[in-house]
N, C-alpha and C positions, 0 to 999 in steps of 0.2 A: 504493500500500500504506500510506504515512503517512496518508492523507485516513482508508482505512478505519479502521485503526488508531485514529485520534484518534475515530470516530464510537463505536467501540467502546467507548473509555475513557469516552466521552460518556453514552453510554446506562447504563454500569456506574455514574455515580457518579450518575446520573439514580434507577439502581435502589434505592441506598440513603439517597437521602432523602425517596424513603416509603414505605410500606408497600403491600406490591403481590399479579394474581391466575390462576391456573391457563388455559392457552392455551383457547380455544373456538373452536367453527369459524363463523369468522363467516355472519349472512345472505346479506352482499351478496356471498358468494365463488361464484362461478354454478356452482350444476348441482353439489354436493358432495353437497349433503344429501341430494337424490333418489338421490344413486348408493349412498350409504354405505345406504337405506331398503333400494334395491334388492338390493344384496350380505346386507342382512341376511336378505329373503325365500328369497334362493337358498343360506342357510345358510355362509354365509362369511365374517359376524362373530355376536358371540355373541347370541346370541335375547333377552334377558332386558332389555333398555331398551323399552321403552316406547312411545319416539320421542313422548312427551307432554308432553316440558316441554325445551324449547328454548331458549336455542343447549345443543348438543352438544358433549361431551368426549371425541372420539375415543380421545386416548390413553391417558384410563383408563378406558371405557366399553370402547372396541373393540381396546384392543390395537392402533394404531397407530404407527406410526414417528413421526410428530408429528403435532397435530390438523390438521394439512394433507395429507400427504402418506400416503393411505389404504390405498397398494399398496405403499408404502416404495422408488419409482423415480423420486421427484422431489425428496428433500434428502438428504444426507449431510452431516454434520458434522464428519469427516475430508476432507472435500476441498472445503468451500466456504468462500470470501473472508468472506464475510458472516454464513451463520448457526453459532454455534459452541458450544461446551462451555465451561463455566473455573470457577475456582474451585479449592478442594479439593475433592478426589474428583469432579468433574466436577459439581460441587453448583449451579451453576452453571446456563445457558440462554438462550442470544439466540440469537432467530430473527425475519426480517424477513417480515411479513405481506405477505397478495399485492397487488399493486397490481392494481385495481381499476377499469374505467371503464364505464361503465351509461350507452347513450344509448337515447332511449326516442320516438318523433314522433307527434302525434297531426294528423289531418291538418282536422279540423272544430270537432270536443267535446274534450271530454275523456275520458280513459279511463286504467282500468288499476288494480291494488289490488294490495298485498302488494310495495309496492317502495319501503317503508322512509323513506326521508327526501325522495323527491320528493315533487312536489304534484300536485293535478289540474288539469294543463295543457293548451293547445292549442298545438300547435307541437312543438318540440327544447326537450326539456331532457337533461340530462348529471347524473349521481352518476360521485364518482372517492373513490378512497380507496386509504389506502397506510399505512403503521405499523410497530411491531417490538413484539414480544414478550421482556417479560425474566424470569426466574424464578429463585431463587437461595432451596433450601432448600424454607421451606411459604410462602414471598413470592413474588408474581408480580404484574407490572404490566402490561398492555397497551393499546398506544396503538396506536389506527385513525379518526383524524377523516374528517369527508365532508365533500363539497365540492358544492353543488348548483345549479347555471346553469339556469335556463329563460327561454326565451321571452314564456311568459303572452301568449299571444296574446287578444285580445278575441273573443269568441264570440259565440254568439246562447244567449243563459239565458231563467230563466222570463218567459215574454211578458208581456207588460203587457193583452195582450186577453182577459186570463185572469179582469179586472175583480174578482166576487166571490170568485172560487178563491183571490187573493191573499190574501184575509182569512183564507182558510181553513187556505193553505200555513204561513204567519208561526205559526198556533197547532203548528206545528213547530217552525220555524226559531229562534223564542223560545227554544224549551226547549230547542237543542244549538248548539255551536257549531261548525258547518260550512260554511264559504263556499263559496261558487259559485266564486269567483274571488278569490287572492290580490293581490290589488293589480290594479294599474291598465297596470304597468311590467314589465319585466322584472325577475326573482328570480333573488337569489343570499345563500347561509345558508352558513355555515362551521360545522360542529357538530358534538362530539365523539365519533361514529358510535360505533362496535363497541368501548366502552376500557373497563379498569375496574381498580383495583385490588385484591386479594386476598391471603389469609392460606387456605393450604390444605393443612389437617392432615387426611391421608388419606384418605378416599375424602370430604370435604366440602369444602367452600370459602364463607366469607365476605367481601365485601366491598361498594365501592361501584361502579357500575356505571353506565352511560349506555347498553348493548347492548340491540336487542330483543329481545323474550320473544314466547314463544310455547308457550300452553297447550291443550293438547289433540291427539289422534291424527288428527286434519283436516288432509288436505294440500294441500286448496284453502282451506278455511277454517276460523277460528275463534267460537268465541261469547263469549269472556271475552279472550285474550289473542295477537293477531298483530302482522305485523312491515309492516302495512297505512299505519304513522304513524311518526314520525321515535322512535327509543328515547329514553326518560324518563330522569331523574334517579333514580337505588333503591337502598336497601341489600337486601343478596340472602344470607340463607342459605339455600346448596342441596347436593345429595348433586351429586356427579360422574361416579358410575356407580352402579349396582344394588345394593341393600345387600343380601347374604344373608345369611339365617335361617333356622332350623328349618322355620319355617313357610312362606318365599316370599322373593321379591325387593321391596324398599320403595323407592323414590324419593321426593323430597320439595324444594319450595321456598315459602320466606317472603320476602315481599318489603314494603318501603314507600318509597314514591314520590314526586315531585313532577310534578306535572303544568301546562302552562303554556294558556293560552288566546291568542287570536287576535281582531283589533281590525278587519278588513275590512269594507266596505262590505258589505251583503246590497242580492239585488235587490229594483229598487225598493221599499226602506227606507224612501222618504220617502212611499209612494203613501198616499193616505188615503182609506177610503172610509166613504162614510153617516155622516159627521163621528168616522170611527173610525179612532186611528193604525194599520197593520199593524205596525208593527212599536213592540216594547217592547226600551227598552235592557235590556242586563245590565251587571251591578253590574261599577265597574271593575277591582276585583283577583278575577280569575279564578284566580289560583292554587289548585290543587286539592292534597287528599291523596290518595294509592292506596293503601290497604296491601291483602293477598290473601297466599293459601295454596292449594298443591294437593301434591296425596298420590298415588300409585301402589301399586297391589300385585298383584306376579305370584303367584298360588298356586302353592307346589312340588307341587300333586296335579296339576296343569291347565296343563301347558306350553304357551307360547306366547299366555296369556291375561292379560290387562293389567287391573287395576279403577281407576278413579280418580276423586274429587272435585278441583273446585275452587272458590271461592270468592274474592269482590271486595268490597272496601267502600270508596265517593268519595266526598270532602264538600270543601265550599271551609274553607279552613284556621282563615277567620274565626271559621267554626263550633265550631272544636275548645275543646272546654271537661273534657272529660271523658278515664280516662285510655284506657276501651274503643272512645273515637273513632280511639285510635291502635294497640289490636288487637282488632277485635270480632271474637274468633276462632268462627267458622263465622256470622258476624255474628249472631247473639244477635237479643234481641229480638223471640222468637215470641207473637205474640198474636194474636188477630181482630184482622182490617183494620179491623175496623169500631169499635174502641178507640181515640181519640184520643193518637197517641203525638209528639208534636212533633220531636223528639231521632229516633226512626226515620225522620223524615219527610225530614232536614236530610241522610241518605243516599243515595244510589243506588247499590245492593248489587245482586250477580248470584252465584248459584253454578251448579255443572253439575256431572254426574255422566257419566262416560264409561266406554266400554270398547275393547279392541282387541284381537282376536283374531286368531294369524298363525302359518302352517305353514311351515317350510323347507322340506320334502317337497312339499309340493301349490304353493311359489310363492305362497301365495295370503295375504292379508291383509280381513278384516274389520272395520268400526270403527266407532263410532257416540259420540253427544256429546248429552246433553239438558240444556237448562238451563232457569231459572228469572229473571224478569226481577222483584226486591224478594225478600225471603228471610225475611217477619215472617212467611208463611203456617204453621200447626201443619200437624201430620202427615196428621190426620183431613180437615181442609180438602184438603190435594195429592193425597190418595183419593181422597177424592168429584168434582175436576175437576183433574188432572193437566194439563190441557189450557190452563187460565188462564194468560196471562202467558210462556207457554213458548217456547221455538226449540227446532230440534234440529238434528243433520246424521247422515247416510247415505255410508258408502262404502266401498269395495271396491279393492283392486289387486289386477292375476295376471299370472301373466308364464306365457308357455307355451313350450315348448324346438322349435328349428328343429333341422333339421340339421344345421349348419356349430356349429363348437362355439361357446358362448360369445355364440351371439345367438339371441334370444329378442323374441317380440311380446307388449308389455304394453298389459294393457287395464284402465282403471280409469273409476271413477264414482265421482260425489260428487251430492249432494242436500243443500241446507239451507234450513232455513225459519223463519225470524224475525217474517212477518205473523203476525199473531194471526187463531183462529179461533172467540172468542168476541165478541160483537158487546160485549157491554158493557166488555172491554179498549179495543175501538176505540174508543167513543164514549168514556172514561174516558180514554183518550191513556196506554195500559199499554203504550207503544211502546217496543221493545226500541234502548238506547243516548240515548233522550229523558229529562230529568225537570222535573218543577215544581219545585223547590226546586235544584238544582243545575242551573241553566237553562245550564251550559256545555256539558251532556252528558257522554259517556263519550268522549272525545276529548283527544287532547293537540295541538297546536299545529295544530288545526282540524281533523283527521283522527282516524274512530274508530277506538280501540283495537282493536276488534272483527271485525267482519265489512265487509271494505273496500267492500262496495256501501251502507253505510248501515242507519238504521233501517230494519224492516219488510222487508226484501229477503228474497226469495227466488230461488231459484239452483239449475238443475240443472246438472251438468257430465259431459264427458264424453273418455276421451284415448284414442289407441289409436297406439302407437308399435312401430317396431322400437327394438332396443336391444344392446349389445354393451360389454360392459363400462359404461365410464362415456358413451362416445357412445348416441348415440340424437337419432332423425325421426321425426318422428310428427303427429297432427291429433288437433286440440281443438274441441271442439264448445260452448257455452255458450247456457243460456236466462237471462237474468235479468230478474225483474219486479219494481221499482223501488217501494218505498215501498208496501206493500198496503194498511196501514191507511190512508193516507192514502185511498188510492183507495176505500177505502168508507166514510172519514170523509167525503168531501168530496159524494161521487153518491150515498147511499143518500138527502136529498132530491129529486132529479131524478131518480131512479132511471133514470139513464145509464150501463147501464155498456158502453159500446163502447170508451173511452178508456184503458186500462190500459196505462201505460206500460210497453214490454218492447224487450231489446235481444235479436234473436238474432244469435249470434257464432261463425264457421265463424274456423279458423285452421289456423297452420302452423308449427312450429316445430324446432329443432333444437340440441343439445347436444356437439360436439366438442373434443377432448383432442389437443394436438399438442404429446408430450414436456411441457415446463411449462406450456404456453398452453391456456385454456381461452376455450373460445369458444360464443357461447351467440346463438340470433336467433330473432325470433320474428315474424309480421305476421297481423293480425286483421282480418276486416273487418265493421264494426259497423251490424249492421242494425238502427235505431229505428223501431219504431212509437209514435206518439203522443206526442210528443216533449215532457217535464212537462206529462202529461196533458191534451194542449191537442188538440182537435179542432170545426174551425170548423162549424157547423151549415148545412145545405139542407134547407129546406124543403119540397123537391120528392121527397128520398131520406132515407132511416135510415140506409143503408150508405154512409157517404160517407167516403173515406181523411182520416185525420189526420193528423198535422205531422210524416210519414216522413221521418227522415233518414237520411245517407250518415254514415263517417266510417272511416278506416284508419286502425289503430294497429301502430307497427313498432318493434321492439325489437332492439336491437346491442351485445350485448355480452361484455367482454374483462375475465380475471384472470389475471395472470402470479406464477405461484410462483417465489421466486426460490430459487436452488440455494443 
């Protein structure tokens, strides 16, 4: 009792020398955030979020007992050692975040997206995290660092028999910064995961933050903002729950960032071909700016109906000379492309315009995201080919009622599309998360911000689970085909196209609740075709299999709420 005691005084005088920010439910707390999605469809927290701009504020969005504890049967603060009340009039707030451990194998390649501070490994790697929450007033501070081990086992990456393709690949790899493989060694990062602190006067909150973000109603993916890369450095003002109005419910977040880049080997980097390097250094301080805005609005005529923009603008810092570098709000700057603007050019800006629409009655949720990759086009321009430059996504949840109460079979789908489907994007390299001028990409410590399969990717998905409360089994179904412009940057001389890189992915997964312990496992198995579009030619056949490969990815993992 003196150990806790003293941890307690520890953290209280912790809290007052600095200014601190309102509890949120972290990402890396397994299987929360789909259940709190789910309860919201089956009408059992309140309708009016969003679920578009991420992390979430259970307890003043949803009327929760704490942003942990979503049924109110896993903390009390009358009778727990650890998390408690104090202060005057109980002004007060320590609560110990859940501990956390995310083991993930991959058993060939690598694989996997939307898991935050790992990397893309081959082998065991491991995420742990653990923290406390303090609040006292409109101050609140939260500390959750992560902890990340991998393996990095060495693979088989883009082949070297790929000879001219290589020249081809690098007029990518140039412009983002994505390695194939982090080091050489095993990895291990200490980094200050889900923390931040805040000042939070009523339904707002300001502060600084290191937690992922995640914008937009996709709940496989995003096109501006996922939790696919380790979270950034940002100052964050944002609403906490739904703001009402005569007219509607508003949400809202402003952010700006720091963004860091990565210094890794690419493959064969040193290959030269036709007295031509593949590969061009990038400049060495890659430090990047992010700043971005997005907006929500439920109409009070049209329940259950979500609108929203959002909007990005990155430049390396060296850049910043001016004051609208550091808020080009709706990023500015609309002229014909075809006007030399140097100053627009030193950007790489993305907005998107989304919606989501969702019944408690029918269970059912609708959603969609379309965006825009550069954002100088006029109005009359995105008229006449809405189609240049764009992504989008597609998706749907429904949960249908069994018998036995309280469980239900949900069946969802998503679709997104990042290849471009005008030819003179692709030959122009208008590739979603690529740029000329900001050659680090839209990436933070080598991983996009974005949509976790990459530039150009395309993605169907597919889940169909039983479900009962917060547990739930279920099969996941995935198509994804890899890099599309590339694949018709690179064949539409050859006019080959038999080689289109695609993984299809049959899985199995499952989500359990045992009193505090949450338990969460997943295993994939990853079917390649074409493996970085490599397919060796015969002479004798057209139809001839390419560089098929095998590879199992298996997922393990554990969150304990402590009481």
């Amino acid at each position: 009792m003196k150990n806790i005691l003293s941890i307690k005084v520890f953290l209280i005088l912790l809290l007052f020398a600095f200014e601190n920010t309102a509890q949120t439910l972290p990402f890396n707390t397994l299987g929360l955030e789909d259940y709190l999605r789910r309860k919201q469809l089956l009408g059992e927290i309140d309708s009016h979020s969003s679920f578009s701009i991420r992390p979430l504020y259970p307890a003043q969005a949803f009327d929760t007992y704490t942003g942990l504890d979503l049924d109110g049967d896993l903390q009390d603060f009358d009778t727990s050692l650890l998390n408690s009340k104090f202060g005057k009039n109980n002004k007060g707030t320590l609560l110990m975040m859940p501990f956390t451990m995310l083991n993930q194998y991959n058993s060939d390649l690598t694989f996997g997206i939307n898991n935050g501070a790992m990397i893309p490994n081959n082998g065991l790697q491991t995420l742990m995290s653990a923290g406390a929450f303090i609040k006292y007033g409109i101050f609140s501070l939260q500390i959750q660092p992560e902890v990340v081990i991998a393996q990095n086992n060495d693979f088989i990456g883009f082949p070297i028999e790929h000879q001219s393709t290589i020249l081809y690949y690098y007029e990518y790899l140039n412009r983002i910064d994505m390695p194939e493989r982090f080091g050489t060694g095993s990895y291990f990062r200490l980094l200050p995961g889900q923390s931040s602190i805040r000042v939070n006067p009523g339904d707002y909150s300001f502060g600084i933050s290191t937690e992922n973000i995640w914008w937009g109603p996709g709940r496989r993916s995003s096109l501006l903002m996922s939790n696919n890369a380790p979270g950034f450095l940002h100052f964050t003002a944002n609403t906490r729950k739904p703001i009402d109005t005569k007219v509607g419910f508003f949400e809202g977040q402003i952010i700006a960032g720091h963004l860091n880049s990565t210094n890794y080997e690419l493959p064969h980097q040193d290959y030269v071909f036709q007295n031509n390097n593949v590969f061009i250094p990038k400049r060495e301080n890659g430090d990047r700016y992010l700043s971005g805005l997005i907006l929500t609005y439920q109409p009070v005529w049209i329940p259950g109906l979500s609108l929203g923009y959002a909007s990005t603008s990155h430049m390396y810092r060296e850049d910043m000379d001016e004051f609208k570098d550091y808020l080009p709000v709706f990023n500015g700057e609309k002229r014909m492309s075809s006007i030399e603007n140097p100053k627009r050019d030193q950007r790489q800006q993305f907005s998107s315009g989304f919606f989501r629409w969702m019944s408690p009655r029918g269970h059912f949720e609708f959603y969609g995201e379309y965006g825009t990759n550069g954002n100088s086009r006029r109005l009359n321009e995105f008229i006449v080919t809405p189609e240049r430059n764009r992504a989008f996504t597609l998706g749907f949840s429904n949960l249908f009622s069994l018998k036995n109460q309280d469980q239900y079979i949900q069946l969802s789908a998503e679709m997104t599309q990042s290849g471009q489907a005008i030819r003179e994007s692709i030959q122009n390299m208008d590739t979603w998360y690529i740029h000329d001028h900001v050659r680090h990409g839209y990436t933070h410590q080598g991983q996009v911000l974005g949509m976790g399969y990459g530039p150009a990717a395309n993605v169907n998905w597919l889940e169909v689970a039983w479900v009962k409360r917060y547990n739930r089994v279920g099969f996941q179904f995935e198509r994804i085909v890899y890099n599309n412009d590339f694949y018709y940057f690179r064949m539409e001389g050859s006019q080959d196209w038999r080689n289109k890189y695609m993984d299809l992915v049959p899985g199995l997964f499952t989500d359990l609740k045992v009193k505090n312990l949450l338990l969460s496992g997943s295993i994939q198995y990853i079917n390649t075709f074409n493996y970085k579009w490599y397919l060796e030619n015969d002479p004798n056949f057209y139809f001839v299999p390419g560089d098929d490969r095998k590879n199992i990815m298996a997922k393990i993992g554990v969150s304990y709420i402590l009481k």
